[in-house]
C-alpha positions as CSV (number, residue, x, y, z in Angstrom):
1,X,189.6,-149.2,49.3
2,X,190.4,-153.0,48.1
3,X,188.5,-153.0,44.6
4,X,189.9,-156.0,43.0
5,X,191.9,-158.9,44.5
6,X,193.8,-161.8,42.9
7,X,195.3,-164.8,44.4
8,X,198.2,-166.0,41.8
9,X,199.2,-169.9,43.0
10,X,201.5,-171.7,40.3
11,X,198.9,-174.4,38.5
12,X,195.9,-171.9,40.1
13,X,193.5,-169.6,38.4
14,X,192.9,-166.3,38.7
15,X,190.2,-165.7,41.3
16,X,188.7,-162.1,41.5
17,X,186.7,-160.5,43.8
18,X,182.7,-160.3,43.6
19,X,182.6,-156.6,42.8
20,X,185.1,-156.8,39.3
21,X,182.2,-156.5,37.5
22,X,181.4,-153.1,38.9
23,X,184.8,-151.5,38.8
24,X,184.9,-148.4,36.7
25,X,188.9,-148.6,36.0
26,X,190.2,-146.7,33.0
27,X,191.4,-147.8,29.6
28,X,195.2,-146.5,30.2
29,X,195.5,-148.9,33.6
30,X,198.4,-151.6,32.4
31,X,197.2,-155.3,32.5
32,X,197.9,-157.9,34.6
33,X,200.0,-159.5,32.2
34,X,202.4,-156.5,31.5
35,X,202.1,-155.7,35.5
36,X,203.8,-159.7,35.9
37,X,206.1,-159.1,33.2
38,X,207.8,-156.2,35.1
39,X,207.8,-157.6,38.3
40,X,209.8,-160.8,36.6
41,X,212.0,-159.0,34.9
42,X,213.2,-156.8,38.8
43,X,212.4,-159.2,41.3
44,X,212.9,-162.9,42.0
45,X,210.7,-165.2,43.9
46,X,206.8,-166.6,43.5
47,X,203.9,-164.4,43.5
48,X,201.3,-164.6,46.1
49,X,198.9,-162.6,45.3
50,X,198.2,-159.1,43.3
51,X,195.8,-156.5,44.1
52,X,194.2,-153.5,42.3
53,X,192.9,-150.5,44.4
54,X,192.6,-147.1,43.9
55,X,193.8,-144.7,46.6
56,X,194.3,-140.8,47.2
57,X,198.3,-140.3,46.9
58,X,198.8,-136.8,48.0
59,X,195.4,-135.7,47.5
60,X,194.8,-137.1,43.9
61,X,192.9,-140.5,43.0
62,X,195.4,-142.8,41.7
63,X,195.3,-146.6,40.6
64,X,198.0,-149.0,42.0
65,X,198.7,-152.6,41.8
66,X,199.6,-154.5,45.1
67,X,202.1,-157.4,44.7
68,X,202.9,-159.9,47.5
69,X,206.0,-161.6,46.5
70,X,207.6,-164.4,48.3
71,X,211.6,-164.6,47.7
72,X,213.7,-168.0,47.4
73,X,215.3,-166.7,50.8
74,X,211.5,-167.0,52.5
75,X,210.9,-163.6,52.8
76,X,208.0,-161.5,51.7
77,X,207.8,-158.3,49.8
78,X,204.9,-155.9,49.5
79,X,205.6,-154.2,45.9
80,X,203.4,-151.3,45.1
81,X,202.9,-150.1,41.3
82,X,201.3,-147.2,39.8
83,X,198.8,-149.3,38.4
84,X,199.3,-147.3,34.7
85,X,202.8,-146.4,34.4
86,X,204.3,-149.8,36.3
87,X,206.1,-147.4,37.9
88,X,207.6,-149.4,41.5
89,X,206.3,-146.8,44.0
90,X,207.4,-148.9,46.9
91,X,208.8,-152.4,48.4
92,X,209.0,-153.1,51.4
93,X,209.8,-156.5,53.6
């Protein structure tokens, strides 16, 4: 369930999706800011874009952040974040 998406451009602005305003999403959920921090200080390359979405993760409601990361070798990685912790929960390419 896709409840907030961000495109991240260099020179762009942060575009969010028309339902933000009717997220319910919890004080404890890390921001964006600290979310980028983390994934500059593990991976290399240029962001593409970030999602937020809640999903059920072994049968409990959970908040993740989506990263779509593009390396200086060309590839793309998928990074997935427990969206409170910043815990890396997976990456794949």
């Amino acid at each position: 369930m896709l409840v907030l998406s961000t495109a991240l451009t260099f020179g762009a602005s942060l575009v969010f999706a028309d339902d933000v305003r009717d997220m319910q999403v919890p004080d404890e959920v890390a921001s964006l800011r600290d979310l980028l921090a983390v994934v500059d200080k593990t991976h290399q390359g240029r962001i593409l874009e970030v999602e937020m979405e809640q999903e059920n993760v072994d049968g409990k409601e959970m908040w993740l952040y989506e990263v779509k990361l593009l390396t200086r070798k060309g590839k793309v990685y998928e990074l997935e974040y427990n969206a409170i912790t910043l815990e890396l929960l997976k990456a794949d390419h």
